[in-house]
C-alpha angles and dihedrals in degrees: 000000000000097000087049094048088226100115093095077060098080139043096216133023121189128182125188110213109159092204077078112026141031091213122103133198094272093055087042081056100046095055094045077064111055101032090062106031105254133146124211102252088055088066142072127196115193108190134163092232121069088190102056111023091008097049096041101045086059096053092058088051091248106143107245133211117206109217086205100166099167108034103246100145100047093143088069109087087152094073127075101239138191127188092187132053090224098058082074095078079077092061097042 
């Protein structure tokens, strides 16, 4: 994020290391959640792993977007990918 110069981007960052927290993505998602309101179906979550973001996003019934630019995971048709940034602009 610093060496990007994105960080002013965003109002939040979270990252999920478990060598300081307990806490998963799907607990980082929940209480995103609740603290602002929000209900599942109000939210999106794009990721590059359907088995950690991806994944958990979809167990707390949030709609979820694979930035997949490579095509790494080409076995999952049961995932919505993208392979641009800009493809999102269909889903929002």
């Amino acid at each position: 994020m610093n060496q990007l110069h994105i960080r002013d981007n965003f109002e939040e960052i979270h990252i999920v290391d478990p060598q300081i927290s307990s806490q998963t993505k799907k607990d980082i998602f929940k209480d995103i959640l609740i603290r602002n309101g929000y209900y599942p179906e109000e939210v999106m979550v794009v990721g590059d792993d359907p088995d950690s973001e991806i994944k958990a996003a979809t167990e707390l019934g949030i709609d979820t977007v694979l930035y997949n630019k490579i095509n790494q995971h080409l076995d999952r048709n049961d995932l919505t990918a993208i392979t641009d940034f800009g493809q999102l602009t269909r889903f929002i």
